[in-house]
N, CA, C and O atoms as CSV, one atom per row, in Angstrom:
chain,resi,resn,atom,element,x,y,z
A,1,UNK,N,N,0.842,-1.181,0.000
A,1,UNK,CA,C,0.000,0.000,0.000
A,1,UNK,C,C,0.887,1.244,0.000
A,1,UNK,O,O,1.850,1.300,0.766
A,2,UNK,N,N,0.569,2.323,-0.904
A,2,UNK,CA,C,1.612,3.230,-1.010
A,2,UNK,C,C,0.838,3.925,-0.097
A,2,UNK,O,O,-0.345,3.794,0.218
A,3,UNK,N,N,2.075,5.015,0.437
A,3,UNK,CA,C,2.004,5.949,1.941
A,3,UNK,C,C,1.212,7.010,1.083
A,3,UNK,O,O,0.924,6.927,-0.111
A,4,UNK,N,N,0.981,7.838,1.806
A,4,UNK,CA,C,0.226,9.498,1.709
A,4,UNK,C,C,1.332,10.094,0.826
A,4,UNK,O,O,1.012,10.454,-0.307
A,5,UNK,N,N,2.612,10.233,1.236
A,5,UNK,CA,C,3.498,11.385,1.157
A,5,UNK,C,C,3.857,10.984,-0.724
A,5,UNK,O,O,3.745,11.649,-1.754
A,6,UNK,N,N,4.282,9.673,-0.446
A,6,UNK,CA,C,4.367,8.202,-1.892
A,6,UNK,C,C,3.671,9.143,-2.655
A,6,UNK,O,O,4.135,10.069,-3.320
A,7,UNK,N,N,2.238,8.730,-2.451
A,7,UNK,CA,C,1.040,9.334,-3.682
A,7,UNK,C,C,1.173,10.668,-4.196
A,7,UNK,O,O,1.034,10.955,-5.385
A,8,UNK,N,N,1.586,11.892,-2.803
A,8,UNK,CA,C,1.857,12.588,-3.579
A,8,UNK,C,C,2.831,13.346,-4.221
A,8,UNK,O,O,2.816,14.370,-4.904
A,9,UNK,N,N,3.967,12.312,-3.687
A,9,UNK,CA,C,4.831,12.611,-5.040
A,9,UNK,C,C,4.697,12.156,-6.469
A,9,UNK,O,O,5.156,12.819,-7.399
A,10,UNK,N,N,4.149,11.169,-6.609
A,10,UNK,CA,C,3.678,10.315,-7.665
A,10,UNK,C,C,2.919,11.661,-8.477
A,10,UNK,O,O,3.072,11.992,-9.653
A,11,UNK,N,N,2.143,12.241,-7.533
A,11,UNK,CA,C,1.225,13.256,-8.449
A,11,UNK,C,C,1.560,14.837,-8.822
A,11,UNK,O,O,1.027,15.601,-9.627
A,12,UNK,N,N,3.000,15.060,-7.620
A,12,UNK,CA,C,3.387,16.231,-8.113
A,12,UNK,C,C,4.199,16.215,-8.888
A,12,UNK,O,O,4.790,17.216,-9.295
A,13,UNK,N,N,4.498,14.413,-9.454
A,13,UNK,CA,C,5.511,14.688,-10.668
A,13,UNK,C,C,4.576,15.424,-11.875
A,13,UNK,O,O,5.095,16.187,-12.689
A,14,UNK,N,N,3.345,15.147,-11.885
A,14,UNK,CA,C,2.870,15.707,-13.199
A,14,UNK,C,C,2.472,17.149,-12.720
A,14,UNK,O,O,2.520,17.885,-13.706
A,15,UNK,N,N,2.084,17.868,-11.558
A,15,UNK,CA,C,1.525,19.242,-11.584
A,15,UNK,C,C,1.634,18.929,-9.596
A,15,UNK,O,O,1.140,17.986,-8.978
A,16,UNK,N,N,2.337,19.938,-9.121
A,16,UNK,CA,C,2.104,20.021,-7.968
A,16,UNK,C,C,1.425,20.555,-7.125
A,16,UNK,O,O,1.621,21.768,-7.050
A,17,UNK,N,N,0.308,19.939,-6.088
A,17,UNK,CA,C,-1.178,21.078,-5.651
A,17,UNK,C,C,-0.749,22.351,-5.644
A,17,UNK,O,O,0.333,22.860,-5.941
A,18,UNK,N,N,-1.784,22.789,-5.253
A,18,UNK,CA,C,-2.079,24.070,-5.141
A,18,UNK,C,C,-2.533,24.263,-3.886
A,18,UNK,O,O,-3.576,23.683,-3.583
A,19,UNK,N,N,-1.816,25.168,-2.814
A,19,UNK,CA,C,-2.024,25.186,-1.934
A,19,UNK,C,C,-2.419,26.962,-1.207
A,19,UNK,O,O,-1.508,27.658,-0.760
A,20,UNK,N,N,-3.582,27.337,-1.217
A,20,UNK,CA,C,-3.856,28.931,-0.950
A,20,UNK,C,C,-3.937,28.879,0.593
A,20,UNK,O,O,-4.666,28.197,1.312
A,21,UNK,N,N,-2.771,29.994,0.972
A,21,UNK,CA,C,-2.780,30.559,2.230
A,21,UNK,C,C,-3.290,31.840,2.082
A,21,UNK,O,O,-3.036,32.670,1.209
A,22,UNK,N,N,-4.339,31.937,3.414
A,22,UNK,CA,C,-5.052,33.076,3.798
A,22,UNK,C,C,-4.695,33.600,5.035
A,22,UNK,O,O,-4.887,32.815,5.963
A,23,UNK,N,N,-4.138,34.913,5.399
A,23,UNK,CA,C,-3.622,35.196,6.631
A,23,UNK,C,C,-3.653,36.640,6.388
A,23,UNK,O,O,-3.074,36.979,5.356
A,24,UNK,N,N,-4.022,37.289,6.868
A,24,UNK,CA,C,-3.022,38.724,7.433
A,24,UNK,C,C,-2.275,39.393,7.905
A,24,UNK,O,O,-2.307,40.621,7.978
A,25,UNK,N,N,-1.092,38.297,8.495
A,25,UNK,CA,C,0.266,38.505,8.833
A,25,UNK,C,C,1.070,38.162,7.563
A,25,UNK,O,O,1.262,36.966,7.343
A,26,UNK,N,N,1.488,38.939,6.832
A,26,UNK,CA,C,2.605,38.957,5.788
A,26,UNK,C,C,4.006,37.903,6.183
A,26,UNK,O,O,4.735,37.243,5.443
A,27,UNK,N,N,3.995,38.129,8.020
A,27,UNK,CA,C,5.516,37.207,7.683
A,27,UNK,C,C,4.798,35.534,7.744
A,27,UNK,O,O,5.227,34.420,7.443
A,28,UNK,N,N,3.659,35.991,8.229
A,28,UNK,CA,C,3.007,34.203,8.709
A,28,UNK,C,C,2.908,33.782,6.871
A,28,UNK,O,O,3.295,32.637,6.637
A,29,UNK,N,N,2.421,34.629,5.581
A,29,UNK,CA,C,2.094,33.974,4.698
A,29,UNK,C,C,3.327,33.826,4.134
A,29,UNK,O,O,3.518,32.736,3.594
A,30,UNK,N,N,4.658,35.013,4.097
A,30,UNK,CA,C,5.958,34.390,3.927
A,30,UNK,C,C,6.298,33.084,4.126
A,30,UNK,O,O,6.562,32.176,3.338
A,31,UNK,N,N,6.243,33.146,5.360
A,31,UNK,CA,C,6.906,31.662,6.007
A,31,UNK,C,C,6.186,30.629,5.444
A,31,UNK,O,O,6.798,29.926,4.640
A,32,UNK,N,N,5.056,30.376,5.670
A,32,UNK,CA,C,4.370,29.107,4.866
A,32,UNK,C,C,4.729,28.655,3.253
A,32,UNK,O,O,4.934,27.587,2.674
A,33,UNK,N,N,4.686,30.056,2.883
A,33,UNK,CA,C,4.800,30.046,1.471
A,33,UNK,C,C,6.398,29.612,0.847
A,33,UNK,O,O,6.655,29.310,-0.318
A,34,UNK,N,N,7.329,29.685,1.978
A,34,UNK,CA,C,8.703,29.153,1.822
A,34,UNK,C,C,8.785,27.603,2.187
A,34,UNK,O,O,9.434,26.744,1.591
A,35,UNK,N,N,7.860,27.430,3.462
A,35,UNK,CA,C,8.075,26.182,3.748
A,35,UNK,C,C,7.286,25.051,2.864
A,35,UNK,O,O,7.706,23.919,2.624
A,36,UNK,N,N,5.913,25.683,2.391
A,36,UNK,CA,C,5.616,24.820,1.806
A,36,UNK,C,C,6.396,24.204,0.497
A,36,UNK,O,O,6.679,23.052,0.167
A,37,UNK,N,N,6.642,25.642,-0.167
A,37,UNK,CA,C,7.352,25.616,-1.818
A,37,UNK,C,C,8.685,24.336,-1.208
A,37,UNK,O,O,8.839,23.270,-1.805
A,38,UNK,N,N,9.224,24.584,-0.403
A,38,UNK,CA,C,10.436,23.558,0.112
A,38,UNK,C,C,9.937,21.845,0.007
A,38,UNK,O,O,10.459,20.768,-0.282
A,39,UNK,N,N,8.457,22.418,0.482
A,39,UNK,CA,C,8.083,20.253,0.123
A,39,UNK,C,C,7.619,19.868,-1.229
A,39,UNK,O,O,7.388,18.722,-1.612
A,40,UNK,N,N,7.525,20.828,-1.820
A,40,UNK,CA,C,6.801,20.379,-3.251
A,40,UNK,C,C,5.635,21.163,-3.673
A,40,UNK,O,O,5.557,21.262,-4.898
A,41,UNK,N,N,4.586,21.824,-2.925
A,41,UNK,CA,C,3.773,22.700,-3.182
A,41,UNK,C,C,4.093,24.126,-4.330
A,41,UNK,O,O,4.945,24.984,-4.560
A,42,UNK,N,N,2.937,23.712,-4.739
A,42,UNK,CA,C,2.655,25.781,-5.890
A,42,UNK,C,C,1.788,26.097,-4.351
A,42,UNK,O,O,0.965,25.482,-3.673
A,43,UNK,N,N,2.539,27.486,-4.261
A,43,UNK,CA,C,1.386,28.455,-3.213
A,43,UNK,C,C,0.734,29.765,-3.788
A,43,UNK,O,O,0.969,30.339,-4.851
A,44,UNK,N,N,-0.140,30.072,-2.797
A,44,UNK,CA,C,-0.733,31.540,-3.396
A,44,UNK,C,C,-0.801,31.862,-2.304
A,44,UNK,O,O,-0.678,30.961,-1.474
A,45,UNK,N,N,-0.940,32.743,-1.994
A,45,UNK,CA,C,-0.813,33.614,-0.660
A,45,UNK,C,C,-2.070,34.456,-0.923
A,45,UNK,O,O,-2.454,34.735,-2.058
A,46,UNK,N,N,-2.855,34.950,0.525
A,46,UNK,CA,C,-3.493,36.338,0.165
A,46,UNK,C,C,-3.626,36.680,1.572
A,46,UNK,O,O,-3.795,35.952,2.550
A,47,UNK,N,N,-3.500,38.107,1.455
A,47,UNK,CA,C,-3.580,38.865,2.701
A,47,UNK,C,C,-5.216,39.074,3.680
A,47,UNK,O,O,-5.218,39.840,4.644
A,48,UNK,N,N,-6.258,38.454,3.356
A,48,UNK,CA,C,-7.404,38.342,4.202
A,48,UNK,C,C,-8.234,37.824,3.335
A,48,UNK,O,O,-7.885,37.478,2.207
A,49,UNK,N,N,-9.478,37.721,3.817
A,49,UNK,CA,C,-11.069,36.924,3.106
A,49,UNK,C,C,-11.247,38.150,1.777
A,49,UNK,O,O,-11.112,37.678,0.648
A,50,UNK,N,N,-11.518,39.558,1.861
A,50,UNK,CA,C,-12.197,39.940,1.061
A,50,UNK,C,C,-11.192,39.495,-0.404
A,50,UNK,O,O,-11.576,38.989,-1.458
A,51,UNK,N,N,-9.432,40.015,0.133
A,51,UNK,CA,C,-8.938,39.546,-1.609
A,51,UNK,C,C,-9.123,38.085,-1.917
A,51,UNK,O,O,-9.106,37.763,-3.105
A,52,UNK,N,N,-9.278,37.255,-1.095
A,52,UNK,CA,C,-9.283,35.780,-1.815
A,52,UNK,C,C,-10.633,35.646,-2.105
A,52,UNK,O,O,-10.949,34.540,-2.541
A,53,UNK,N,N,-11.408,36.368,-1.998
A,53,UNK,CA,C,-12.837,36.127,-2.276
A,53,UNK,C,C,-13.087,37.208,-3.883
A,53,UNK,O,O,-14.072,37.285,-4.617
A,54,UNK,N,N,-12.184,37.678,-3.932
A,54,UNK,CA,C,-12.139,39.031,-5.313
A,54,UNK,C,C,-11.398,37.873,-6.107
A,54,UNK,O,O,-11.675,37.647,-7.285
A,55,UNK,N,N,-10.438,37.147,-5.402
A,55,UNK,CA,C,-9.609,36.130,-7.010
A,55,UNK,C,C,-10.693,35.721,-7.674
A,55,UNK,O,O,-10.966,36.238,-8.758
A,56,UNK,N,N,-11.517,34.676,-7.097
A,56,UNK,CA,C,-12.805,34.016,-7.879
A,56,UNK,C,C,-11.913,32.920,-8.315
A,56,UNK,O,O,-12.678,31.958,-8.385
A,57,UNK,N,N,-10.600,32.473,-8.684
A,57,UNK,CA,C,-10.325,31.050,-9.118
A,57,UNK,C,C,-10.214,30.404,-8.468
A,57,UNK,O,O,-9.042,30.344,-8.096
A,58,UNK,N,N,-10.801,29.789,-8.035
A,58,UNK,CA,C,-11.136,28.921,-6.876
A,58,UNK,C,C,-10.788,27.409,-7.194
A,58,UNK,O,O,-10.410,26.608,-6.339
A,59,UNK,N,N,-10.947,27.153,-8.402
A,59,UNK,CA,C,-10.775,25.637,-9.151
A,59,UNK,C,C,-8.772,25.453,-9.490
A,59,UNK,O,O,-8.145,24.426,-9.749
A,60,UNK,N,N,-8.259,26.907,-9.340
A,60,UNK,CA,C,-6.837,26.405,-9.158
A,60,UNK,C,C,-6.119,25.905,-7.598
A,60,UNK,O,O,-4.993,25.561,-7.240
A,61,UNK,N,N,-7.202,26.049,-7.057
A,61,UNK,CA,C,-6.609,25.552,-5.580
A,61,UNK,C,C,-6.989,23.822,-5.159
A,61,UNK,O,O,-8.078,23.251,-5.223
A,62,UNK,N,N,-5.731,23.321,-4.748
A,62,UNK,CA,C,-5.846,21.579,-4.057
A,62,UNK,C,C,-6.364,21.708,-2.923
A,62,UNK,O,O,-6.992,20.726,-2.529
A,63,UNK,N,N,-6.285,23.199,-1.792
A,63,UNK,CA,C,-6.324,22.921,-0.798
A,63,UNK,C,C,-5.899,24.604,-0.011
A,63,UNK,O,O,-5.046,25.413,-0.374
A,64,UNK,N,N,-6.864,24.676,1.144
A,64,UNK,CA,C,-7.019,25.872,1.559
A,64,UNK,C,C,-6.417,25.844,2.692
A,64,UNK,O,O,-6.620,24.889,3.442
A,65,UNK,N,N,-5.555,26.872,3.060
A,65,UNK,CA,C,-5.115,26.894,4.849
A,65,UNK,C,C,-5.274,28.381,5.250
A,65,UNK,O,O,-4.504,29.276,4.903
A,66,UNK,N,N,-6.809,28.584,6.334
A,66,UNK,CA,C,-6.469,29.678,6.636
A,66,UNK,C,C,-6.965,30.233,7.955
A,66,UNK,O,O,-7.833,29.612,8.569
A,67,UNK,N,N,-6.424,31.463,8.469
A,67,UNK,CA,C,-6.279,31.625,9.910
A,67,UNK,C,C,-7.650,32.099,10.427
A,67,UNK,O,O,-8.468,32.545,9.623
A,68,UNK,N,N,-7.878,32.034,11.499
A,68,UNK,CA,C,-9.145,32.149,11.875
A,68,UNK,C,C,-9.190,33.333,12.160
A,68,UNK,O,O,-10.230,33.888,11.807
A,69,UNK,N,N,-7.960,34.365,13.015
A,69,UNK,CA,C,-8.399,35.378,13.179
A,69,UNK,C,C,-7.843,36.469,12.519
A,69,UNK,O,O,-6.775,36.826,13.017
A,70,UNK,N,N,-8.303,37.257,11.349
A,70,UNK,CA,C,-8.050,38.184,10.471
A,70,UNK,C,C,-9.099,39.153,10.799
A,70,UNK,O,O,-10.189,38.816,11.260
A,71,UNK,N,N,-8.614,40.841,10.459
A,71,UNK,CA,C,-9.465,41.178,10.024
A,71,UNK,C,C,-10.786,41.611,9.274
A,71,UNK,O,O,-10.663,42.067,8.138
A,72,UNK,N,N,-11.487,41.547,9.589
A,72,UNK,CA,C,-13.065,42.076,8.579
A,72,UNK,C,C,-13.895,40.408,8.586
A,72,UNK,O,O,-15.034,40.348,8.124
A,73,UNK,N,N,-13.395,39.457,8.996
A,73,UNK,CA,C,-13.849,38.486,8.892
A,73,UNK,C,C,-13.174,36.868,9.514
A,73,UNK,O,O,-12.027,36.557,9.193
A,74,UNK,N,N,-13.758,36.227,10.131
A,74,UNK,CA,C,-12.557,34.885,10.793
A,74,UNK,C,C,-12.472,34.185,9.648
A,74,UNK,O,O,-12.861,34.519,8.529
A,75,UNK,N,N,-11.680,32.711,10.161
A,75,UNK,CA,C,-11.723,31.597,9.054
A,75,UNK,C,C,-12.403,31.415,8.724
A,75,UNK,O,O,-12.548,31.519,7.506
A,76,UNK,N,N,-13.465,30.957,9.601
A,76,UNK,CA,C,-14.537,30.084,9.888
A,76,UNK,C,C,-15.791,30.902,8.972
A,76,UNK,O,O,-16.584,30.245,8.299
A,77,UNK,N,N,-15.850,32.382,9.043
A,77,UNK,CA,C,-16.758,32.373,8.606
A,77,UNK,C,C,-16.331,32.471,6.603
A,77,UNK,O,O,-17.099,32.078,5.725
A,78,UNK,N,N,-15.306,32.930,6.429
A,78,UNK,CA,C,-14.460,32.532,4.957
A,78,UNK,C,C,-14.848,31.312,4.363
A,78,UNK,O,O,-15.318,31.276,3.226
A,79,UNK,N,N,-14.596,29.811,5.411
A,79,UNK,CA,C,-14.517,28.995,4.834
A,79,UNK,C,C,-16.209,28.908,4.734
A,79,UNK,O,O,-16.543,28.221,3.769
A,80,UNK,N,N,-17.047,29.304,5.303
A,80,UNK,CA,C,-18.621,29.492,4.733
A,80,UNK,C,C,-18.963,29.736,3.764
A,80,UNK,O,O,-19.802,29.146,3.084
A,81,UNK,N,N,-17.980,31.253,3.379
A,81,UNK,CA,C,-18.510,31.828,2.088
A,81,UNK,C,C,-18.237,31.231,1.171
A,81,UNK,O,O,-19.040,31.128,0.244
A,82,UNK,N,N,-16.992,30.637,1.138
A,82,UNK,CA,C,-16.417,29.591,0.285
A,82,UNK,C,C,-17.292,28.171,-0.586
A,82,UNK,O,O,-17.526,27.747,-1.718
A,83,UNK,N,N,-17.547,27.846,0.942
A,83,UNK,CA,C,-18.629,26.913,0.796
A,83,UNK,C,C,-19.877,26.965,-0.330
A,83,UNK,O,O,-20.147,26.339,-1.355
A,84,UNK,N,N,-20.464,28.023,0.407
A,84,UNK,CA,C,-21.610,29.010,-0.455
A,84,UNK,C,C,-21.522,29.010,-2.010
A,84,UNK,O,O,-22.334,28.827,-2.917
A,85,UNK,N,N,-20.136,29.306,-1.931
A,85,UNK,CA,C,-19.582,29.603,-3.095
A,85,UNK,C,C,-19.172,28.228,-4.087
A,85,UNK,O,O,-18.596,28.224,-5.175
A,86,UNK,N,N,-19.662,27.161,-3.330
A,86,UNK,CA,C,-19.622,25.735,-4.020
A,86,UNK,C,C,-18.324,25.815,-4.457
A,86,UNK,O,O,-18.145,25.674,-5.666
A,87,UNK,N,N,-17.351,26.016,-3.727
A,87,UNK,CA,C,-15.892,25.651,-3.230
A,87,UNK,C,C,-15.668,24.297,-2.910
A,87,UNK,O,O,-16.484,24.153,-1.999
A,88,UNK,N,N,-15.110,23.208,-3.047
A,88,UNK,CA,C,-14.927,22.337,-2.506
A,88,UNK,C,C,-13.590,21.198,-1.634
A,88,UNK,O,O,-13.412,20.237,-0.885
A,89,UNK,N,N,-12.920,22.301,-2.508
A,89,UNK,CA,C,-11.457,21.934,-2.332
A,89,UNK,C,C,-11.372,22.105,-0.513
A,89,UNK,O,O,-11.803,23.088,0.090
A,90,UNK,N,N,-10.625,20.735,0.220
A,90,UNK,CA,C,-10.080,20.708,1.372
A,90,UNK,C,C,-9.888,22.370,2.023
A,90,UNK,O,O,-9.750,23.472,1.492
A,91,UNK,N,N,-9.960,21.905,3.379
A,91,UNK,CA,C,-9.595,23.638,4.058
A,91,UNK,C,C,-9.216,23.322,5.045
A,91,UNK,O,O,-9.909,22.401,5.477
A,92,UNK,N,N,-8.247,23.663,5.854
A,92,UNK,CA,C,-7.539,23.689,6.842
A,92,UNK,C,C,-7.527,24.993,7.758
A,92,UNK,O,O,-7.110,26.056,7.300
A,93,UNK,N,N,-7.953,24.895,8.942
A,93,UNK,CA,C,-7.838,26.380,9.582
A,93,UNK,C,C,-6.712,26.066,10.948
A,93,UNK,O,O,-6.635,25.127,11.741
A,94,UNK,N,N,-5.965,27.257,10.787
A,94,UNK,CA,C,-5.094,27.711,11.872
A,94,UNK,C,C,-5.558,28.517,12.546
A,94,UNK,O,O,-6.505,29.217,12.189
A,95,UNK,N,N,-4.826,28.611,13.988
A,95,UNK,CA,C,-5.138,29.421,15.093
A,95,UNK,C,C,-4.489,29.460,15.753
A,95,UNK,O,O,-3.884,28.388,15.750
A,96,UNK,N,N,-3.951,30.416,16.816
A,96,UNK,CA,C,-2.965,31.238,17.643
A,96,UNK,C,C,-3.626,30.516,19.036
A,96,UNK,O,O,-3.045,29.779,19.834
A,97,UNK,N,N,-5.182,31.028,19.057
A,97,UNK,CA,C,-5.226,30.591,20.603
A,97,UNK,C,C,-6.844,29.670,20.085
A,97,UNK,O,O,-7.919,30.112,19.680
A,98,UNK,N,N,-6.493,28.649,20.267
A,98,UNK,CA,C,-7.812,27.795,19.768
A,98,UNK,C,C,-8.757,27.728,20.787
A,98,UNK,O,O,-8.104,27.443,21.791
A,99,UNK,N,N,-10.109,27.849,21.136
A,99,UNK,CA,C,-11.015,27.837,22.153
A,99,UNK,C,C,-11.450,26.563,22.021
A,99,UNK,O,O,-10.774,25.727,21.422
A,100,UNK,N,N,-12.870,26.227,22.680
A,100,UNK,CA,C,-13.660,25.021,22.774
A,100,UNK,C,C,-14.749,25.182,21.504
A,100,UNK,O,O,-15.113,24.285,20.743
A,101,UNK,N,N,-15.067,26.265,21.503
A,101,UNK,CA,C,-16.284,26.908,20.745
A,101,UNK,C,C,-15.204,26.860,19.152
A,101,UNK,O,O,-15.450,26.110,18.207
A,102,UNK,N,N,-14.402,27.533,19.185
A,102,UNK,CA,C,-13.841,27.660,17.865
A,102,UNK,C,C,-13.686,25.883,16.947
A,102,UNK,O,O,-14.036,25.426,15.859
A,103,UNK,N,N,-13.100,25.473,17.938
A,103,UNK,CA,C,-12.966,23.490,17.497
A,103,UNK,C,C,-14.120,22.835,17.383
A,103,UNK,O,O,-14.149,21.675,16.971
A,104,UNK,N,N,-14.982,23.366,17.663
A,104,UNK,CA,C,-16.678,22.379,18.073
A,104,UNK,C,C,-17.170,22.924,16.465
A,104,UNK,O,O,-17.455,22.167,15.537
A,105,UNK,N,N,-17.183,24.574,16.414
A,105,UNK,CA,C,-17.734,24.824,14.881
A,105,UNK,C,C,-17.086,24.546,13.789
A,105,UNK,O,O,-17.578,24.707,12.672
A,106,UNK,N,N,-15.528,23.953,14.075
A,106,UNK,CA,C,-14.450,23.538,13.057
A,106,UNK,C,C,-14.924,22.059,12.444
A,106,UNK,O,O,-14.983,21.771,11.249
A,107,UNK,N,N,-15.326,20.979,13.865
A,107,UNK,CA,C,-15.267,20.207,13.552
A,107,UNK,C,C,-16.566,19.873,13.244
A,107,UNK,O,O,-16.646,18.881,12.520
A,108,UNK,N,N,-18.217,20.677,13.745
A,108,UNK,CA,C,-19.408,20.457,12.645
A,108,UNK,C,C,-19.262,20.508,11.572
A,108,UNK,O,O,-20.028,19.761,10.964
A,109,UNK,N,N,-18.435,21.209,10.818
A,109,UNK,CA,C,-18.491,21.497,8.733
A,109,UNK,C,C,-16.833,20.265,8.554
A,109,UNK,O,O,-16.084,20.398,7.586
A,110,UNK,N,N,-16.654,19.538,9.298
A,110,UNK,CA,C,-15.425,18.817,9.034
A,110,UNK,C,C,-14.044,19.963,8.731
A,110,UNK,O,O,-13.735,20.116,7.550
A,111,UNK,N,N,-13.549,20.446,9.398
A,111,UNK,CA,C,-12.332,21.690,9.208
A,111,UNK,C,C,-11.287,20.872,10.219
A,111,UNK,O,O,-11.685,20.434,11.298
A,112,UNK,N,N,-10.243,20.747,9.873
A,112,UNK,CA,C,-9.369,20.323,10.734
A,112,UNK,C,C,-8.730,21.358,11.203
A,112,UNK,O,O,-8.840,22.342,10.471
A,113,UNK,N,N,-7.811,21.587,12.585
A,113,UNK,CA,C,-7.670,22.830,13.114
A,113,UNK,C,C,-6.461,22.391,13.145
A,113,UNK,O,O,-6.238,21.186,13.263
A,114,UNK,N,N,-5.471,23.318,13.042
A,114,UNK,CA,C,-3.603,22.754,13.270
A,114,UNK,C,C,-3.418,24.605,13.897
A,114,UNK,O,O,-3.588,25.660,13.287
A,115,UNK,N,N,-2.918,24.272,15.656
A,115,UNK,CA,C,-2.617,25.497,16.622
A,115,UNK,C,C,-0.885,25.783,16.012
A,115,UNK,O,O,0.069,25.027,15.828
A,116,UNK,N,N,-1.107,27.311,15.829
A,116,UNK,CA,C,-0.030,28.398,15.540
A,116,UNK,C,C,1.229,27.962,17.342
A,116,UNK,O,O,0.757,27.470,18.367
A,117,UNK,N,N,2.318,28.237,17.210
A,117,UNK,CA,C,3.008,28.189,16.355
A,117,UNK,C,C,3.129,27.228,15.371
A,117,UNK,O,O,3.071,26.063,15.763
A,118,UNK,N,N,3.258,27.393,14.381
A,118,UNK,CA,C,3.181,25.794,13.434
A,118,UNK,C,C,4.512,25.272,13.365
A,118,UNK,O,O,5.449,25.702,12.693
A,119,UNK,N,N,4.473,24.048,14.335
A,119,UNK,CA,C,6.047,23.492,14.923
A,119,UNK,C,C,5.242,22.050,14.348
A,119,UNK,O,O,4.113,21.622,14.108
A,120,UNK,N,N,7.119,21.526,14.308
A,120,UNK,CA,C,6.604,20.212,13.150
A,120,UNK,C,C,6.177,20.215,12.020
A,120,UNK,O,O,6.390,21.097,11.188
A,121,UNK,N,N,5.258,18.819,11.803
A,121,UNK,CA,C,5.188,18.325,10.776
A,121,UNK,C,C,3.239,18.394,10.544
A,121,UNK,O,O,2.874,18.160,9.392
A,122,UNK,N,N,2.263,18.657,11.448
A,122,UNK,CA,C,1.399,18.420,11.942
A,122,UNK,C,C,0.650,19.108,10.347
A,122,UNK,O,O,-0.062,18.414,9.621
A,123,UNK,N,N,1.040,20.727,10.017
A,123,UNK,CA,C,0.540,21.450,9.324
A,123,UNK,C,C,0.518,20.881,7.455
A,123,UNK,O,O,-0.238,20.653,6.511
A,124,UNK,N,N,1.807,20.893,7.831
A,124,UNK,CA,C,2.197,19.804,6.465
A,124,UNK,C,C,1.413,18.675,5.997
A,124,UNK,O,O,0.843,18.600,4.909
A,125,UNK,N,N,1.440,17.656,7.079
A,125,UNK,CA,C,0.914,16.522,7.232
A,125,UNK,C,C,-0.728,16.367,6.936
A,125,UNK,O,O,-1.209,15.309,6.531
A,126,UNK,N,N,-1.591,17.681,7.218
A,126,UNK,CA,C,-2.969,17.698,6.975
A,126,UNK,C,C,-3.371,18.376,5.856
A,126,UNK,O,O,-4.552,18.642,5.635
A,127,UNK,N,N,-2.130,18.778,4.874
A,127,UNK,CA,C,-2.033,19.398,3.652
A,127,UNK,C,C,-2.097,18.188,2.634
A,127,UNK,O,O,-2.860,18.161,1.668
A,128,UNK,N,N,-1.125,17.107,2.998
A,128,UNK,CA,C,-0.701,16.157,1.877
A,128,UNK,C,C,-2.130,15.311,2.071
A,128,UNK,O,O,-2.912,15.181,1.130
A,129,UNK,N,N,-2.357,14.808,3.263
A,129,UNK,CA,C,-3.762,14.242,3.340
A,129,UNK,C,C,-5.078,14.884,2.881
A,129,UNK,O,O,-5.990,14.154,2.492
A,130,UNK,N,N,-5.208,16.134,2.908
A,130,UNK,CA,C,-6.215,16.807,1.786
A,130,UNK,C,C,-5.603,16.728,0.689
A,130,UNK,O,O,-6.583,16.941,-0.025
A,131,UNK,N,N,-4.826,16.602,0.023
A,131,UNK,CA,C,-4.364,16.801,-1.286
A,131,UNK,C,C,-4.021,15.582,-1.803
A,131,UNK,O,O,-3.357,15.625,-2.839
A,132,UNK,N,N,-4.292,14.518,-1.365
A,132,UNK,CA,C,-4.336,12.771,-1.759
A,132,UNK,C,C,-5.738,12.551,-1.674
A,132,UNK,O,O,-6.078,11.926,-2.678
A,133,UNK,N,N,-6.676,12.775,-0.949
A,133,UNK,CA,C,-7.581,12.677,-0.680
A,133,UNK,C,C,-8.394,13.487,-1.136
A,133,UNK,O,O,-9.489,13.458,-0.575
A,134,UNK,N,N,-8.249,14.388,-2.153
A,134,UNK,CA,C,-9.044,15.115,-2.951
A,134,UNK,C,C,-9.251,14.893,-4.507
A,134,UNK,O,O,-10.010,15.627,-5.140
């Protein structure tokens, strides 16, 4: 049985996901956007909900990672509009200080939550599994 990581190298030999970070910390979408490009990922970066909601290409993304608390709008309610928006691609939300309430509404719409600082492998790891699994 080939592993997670196996498959998707197998698949980024032909086109490697697409992975959109949503944040409003510039060095937080830096950093991701270095670490991911380092495993094999295409990234896009955007600085909050309203510009990733102005791209509209939504069908170039494998897979969404984004922070819950931004201005003008959280993750949570992003990954709604998204939804709405018959989005379907995987989503991943981060968070600095995760509550009870924040994880309970993560995990009704199926959102997996990976807590800031993002140490390890944890963040990575729920990227390649949406992106095999999509």
């Amino acid at each position: 049985m080939q592993s997670a990581a196996a498959a998707l190298r197998y698949t980024m030999a032909d086109k490697p996901p697409i992975v959109t970070v949503v944040d409003d910390d510039p060095a937080v979408c830096g950093s991701l956007k270095f670490s991911l490009e380092l495993e094999g990922f295409g990234v896009r970066t955007f600085g909050g909900a309203a510009e990733v909601l102005s791209a509209r290409d939504f069908d170039a993304c494998d897979c969404f990672v984004i922070d819950q608390r931004m201005d003008g709008m959280t993750g949570l309610e992003l990954i709604s509009k998204l939804r709405d928006l018959k989005v379907r691609a995987p989503m991943i939300l981060i968070v600095g200080q995760p509550n009870p309430a924040v994880r309970a509404r993560a995990a009704k719409v199926g959102i997996p939550v990976v807590e800031k600082p993002l140490l390890g492998d944890a963040l990575i790891d729920k990227i390649r599994q949406a992106c095999t699994h999509n």
